[in-house]
Backbone as JSON, one array per atom type, in Angstrom:
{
  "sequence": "XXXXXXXXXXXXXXXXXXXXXXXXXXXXXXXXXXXXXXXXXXXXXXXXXXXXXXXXXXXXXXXXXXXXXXXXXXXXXXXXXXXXXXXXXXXXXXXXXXXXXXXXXXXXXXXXXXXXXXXXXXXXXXXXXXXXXXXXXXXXXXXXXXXXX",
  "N": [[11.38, 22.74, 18.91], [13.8, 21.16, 19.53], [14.25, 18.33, 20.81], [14.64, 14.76, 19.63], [12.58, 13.44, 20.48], [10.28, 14.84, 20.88], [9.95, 14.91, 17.95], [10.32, 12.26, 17.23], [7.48, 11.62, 18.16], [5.79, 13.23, 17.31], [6.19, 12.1, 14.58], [5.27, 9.64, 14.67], [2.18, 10.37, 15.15], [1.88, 11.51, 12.8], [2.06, 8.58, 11.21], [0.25, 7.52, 12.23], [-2.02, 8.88, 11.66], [-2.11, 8.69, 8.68], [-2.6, 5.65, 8.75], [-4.99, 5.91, 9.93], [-6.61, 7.2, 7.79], [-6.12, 5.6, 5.85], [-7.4, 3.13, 6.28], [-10.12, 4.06, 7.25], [-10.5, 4.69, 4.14], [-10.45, 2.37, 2.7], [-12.59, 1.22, 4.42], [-14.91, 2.73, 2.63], [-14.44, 1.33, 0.53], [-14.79, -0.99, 0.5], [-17.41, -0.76, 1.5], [-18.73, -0.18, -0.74], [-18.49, -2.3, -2.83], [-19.66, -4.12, -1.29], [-22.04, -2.93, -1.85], [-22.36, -3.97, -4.7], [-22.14, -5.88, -4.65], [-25.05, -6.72, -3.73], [-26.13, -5.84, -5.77], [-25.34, -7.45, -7.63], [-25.94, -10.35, -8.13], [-25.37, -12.73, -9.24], [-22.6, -13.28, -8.95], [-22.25, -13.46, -6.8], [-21.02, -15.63, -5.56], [-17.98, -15.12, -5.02], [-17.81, -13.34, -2.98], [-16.48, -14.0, -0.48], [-13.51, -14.34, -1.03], [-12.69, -11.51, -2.49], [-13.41, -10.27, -0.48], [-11.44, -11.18, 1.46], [-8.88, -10.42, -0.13], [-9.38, -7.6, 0.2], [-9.18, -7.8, 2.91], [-5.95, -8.49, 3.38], [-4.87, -6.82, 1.13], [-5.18, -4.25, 2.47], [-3.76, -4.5, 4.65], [-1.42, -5.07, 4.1], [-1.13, -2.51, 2.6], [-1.03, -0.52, 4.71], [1.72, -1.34, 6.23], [3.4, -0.13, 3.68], [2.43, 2.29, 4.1], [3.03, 3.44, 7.18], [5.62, 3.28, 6.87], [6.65, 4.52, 5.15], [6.21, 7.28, 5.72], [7.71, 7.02, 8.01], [10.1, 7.61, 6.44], [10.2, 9.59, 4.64], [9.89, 11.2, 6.58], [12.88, 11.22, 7.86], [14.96, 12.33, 8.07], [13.86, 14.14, 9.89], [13.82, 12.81, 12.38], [16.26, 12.31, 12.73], [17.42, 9.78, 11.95], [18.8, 6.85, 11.61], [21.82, 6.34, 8.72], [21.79, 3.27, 8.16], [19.38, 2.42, 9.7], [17.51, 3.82, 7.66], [17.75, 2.64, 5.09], [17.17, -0.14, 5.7], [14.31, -0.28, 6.29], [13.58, 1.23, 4.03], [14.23, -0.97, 2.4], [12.14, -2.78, 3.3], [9.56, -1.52, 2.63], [9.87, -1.06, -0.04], [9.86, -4.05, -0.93], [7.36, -4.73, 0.24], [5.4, -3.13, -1.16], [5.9, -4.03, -3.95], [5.08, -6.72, -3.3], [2.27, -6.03, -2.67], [1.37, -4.96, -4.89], [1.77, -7.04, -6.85], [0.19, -8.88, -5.72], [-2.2, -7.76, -6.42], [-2.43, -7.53, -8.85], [-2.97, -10.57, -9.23], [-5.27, -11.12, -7.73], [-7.12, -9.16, -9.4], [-7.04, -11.06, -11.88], [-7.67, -13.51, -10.64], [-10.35, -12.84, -9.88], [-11.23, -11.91, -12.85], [-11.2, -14.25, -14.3], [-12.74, -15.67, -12.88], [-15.38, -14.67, -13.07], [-15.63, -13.4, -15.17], [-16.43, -11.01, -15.65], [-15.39, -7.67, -17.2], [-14.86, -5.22, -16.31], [-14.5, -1.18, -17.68], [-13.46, 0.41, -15.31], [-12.5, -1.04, -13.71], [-10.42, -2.51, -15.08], [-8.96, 0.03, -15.81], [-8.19, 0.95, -12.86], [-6.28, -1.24, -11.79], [-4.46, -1.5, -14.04], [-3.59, 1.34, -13.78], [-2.74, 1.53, -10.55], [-0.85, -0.16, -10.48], [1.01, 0.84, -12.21], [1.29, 3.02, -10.65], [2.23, 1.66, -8.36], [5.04, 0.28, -8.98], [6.24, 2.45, -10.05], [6.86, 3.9, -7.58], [8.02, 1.97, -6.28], [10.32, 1.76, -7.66], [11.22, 4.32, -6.74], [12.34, 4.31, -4.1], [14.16, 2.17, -4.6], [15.92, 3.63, -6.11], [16.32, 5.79, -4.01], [17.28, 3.67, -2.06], [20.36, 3.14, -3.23], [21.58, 5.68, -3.56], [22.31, 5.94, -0.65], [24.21, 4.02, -0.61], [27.72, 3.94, -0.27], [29.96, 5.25, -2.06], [32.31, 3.46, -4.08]],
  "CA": [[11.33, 21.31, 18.77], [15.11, 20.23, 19.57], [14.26, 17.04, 21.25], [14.35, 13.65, 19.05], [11.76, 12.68, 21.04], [9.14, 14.59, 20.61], [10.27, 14.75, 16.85], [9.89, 11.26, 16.79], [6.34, 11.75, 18.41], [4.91, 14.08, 15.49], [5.88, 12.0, 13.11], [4.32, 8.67, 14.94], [0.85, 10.77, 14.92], [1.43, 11.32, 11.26], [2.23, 7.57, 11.11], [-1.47, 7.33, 12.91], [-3.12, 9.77, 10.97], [-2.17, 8.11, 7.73], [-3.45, 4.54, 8.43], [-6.89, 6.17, 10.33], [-7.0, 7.72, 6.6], [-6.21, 3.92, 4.83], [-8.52, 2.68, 7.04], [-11.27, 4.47, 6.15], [-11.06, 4.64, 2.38], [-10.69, 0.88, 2.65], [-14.03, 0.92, 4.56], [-15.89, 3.16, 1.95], [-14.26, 0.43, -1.1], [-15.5, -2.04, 0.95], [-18.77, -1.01, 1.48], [-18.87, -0.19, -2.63], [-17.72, -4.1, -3.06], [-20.56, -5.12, -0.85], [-23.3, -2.97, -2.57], [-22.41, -4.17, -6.17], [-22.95, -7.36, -4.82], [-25.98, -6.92, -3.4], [-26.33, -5.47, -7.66], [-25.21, -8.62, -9.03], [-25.9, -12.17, -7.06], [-24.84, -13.99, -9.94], [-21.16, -12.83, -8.65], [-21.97, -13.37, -4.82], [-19.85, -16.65, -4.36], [-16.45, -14.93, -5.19], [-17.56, -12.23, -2.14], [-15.22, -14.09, 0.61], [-12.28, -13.9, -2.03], [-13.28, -10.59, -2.44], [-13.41, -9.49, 1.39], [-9.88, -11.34, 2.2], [-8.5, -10.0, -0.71], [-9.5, -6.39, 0.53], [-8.17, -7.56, 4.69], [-4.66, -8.63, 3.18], [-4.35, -5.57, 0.54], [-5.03, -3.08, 3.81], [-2.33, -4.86, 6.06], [0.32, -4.78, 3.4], [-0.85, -1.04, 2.38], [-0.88, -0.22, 5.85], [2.72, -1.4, 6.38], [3.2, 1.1, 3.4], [1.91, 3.94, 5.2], [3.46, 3.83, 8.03], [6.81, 2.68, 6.61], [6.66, 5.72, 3.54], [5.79, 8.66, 5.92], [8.98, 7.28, 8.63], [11.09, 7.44, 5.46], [9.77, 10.86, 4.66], [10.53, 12.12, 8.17], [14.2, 10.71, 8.46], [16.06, 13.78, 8.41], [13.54, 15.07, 10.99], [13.78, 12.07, 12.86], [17.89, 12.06, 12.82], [17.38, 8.41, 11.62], [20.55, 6.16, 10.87], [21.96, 5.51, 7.0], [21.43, 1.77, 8.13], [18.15, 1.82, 10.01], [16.68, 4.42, 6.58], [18.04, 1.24, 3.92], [16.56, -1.58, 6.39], [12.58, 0.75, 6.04], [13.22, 1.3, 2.55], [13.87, -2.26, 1.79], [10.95, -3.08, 4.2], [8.62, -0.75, 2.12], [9.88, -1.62, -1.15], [9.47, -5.35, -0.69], [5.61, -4.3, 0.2], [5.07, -2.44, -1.94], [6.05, -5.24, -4.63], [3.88, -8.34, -2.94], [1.03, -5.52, -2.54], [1.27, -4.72, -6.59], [1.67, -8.12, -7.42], [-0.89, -9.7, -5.04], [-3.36, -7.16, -6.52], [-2.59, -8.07, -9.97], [-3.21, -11.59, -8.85], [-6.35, -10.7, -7.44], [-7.64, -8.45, -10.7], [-6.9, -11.86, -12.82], [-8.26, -14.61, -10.46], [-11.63, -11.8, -10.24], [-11.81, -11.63, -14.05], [-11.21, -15.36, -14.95], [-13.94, -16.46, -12.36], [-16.3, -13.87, -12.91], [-15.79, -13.14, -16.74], [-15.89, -9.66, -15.63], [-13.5, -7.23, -17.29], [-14.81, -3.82, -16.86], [-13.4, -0.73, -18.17], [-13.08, 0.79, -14.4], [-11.51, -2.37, -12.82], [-9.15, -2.94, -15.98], [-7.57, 1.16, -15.56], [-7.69, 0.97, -11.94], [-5.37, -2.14, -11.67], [-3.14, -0.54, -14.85], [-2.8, 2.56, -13.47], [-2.21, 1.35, -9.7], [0.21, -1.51, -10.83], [2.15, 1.65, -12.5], [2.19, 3.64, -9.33], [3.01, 0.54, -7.53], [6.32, 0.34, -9.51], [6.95, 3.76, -9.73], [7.08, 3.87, -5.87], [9.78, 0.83, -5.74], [11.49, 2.24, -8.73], [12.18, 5.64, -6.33], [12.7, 3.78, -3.15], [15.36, 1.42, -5.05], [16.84, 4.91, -6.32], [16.96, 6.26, -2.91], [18.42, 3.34, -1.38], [21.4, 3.35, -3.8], [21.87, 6.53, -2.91], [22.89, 5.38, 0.38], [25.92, 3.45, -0.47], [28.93, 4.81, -0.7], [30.51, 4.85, -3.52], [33.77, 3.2, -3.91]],
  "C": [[12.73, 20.74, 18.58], [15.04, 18.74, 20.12], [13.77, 16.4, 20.25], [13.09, 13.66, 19.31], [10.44, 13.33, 20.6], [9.21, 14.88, 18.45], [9.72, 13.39, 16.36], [7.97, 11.03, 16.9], [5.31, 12.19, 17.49], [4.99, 12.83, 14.72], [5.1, 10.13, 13.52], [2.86, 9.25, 14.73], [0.87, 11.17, 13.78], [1.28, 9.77, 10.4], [0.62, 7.37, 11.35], [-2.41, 7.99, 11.95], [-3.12, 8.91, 9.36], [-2.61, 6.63, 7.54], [-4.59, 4.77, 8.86], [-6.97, 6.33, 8.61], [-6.94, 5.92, 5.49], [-7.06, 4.07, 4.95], [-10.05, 3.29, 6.49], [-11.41, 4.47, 4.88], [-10.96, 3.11, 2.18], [-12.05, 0.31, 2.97], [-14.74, 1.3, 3.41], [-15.32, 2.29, 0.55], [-14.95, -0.95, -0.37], [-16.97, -2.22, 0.99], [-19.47, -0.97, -0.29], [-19.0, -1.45, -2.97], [-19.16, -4.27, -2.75], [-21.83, -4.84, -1.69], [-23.3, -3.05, -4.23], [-22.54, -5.77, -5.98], [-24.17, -7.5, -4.75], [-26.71, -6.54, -5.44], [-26.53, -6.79, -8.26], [-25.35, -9.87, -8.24], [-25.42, -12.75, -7.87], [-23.27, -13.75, -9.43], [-20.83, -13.1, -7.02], [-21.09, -14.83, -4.5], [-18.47, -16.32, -4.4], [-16.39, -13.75, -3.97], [-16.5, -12.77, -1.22], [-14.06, -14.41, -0.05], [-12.0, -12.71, -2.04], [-13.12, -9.76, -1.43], [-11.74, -9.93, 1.97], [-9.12, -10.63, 1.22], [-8.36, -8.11, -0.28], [-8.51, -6.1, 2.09], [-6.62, -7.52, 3.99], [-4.5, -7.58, 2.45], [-4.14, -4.7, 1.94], [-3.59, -3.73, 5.12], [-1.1, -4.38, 5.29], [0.01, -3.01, 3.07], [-0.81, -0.19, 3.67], [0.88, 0.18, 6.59], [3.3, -0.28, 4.95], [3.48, 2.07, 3.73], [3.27, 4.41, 5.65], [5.0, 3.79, 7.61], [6.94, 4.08, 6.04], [6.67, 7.35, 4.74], [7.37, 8.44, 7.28], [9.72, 7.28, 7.63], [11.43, 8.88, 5.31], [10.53, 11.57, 6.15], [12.25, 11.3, 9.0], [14.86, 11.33, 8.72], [15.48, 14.38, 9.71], [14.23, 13.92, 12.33], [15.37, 11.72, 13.48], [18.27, 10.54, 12.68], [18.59, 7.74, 10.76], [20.62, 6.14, 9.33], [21.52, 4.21, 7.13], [19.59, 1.21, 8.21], [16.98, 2.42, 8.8], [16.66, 2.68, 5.8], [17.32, 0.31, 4.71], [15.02, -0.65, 5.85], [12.99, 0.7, 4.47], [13.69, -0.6, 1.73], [12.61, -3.01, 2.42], [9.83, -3.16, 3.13], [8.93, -1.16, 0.38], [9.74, -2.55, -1.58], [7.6, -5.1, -0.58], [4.93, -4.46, -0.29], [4.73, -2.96, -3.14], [4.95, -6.08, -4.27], [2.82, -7.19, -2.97], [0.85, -5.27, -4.29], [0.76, -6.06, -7.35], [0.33, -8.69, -6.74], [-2.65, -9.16, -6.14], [-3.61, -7.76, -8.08], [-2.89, -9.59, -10.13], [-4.63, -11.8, -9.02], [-7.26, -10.24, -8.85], [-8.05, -9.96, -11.54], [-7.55, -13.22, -12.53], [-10.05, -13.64, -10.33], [-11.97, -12.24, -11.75], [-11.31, -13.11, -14.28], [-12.3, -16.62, -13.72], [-15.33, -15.92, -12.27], [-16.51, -13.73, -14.61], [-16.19, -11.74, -17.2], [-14.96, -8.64, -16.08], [-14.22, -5.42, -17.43], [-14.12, -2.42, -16.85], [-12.25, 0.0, -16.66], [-11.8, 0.25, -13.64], [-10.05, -2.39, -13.66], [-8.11, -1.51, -15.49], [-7.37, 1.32, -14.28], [-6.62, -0.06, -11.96], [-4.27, -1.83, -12.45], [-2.02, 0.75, -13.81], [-2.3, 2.53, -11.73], [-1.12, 0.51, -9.72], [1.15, -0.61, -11.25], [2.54, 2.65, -11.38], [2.96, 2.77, -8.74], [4.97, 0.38, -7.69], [7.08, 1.22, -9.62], [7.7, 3.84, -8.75], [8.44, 2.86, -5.44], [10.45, 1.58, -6.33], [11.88, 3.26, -7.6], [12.48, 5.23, -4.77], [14.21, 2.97, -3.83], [16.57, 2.85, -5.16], [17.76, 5.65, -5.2], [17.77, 5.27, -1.69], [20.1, 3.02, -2.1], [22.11, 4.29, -3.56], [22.98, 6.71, -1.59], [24.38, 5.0, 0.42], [26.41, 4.03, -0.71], [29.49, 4.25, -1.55], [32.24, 4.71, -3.7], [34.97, 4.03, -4.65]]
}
């Protein structure tokens, strides 16, 4: 495997393989969503909040993905110092509005619902701390980058 090319090729079908994989676990939270409504009707007018809230998370975790796994494969890829820092500010920007949006989300959920249970509360904790993690070592590794005077 000396050619870029098909170098770059692999790591596009890992690019692929990792949003088929979103993709689906987005469907099976989705369909969860729908049958806890069908649970609770007193909760069914916040479902199209609910459902866009789920399309816009999957676009931005999507961009993600695909962004995180060409980052990953840069060395294979023989990918510039410039064009890595442009993707990792891409992905770290994201990564951010996808954290924040969600925590958004969590807070307009539980102050129109009056919902706060214990599932919802440590999922949103404990993804809001990956979330940050993930910039925090993107920020790290684009510092990295510069040269140091």
């Amino acid at each position: 495997m000396k050619s870029v090319t098909v170098r770059k090729i692999l790591v596009g079908v890992l690019q692929l393989a990792a949003a088929l994989i979103t993709l689906l676990a987005v469907a099976v939270i989705h369909e969860t969503v729908a049958e806890g409504f069908r649970n609770w009707p007193e909760i069914a007018f916040i479902q199209p909040f609910i459902t866009a809230s789920i399309i816009i998370g999957t676009v931005l975790l999507l961009v993600v993905e695909v962004e995180t796994v060409a980052i990953c494969c840069a060395s294979v890829t023989r990918m510039s110092d410039k064009a890595l820092a442009t993707r990792l500010r891409i992905t770290r920007a994201t990564l951010l509005a996808l954290t924040a949006y969600m925590l958004v989300a969590f807070v307009i959920f539980w102050a129109t619902t009056g919902l706060m249970h214990f599932t919802i509360l440590t999922s949103t904790i404990l993804l809001s701390a990956l979330g940050l993690a993930a910039s925090g070592l993107f920020t790290a590794r684009l510092h990295n980058l510069r040269p140091i005077p």
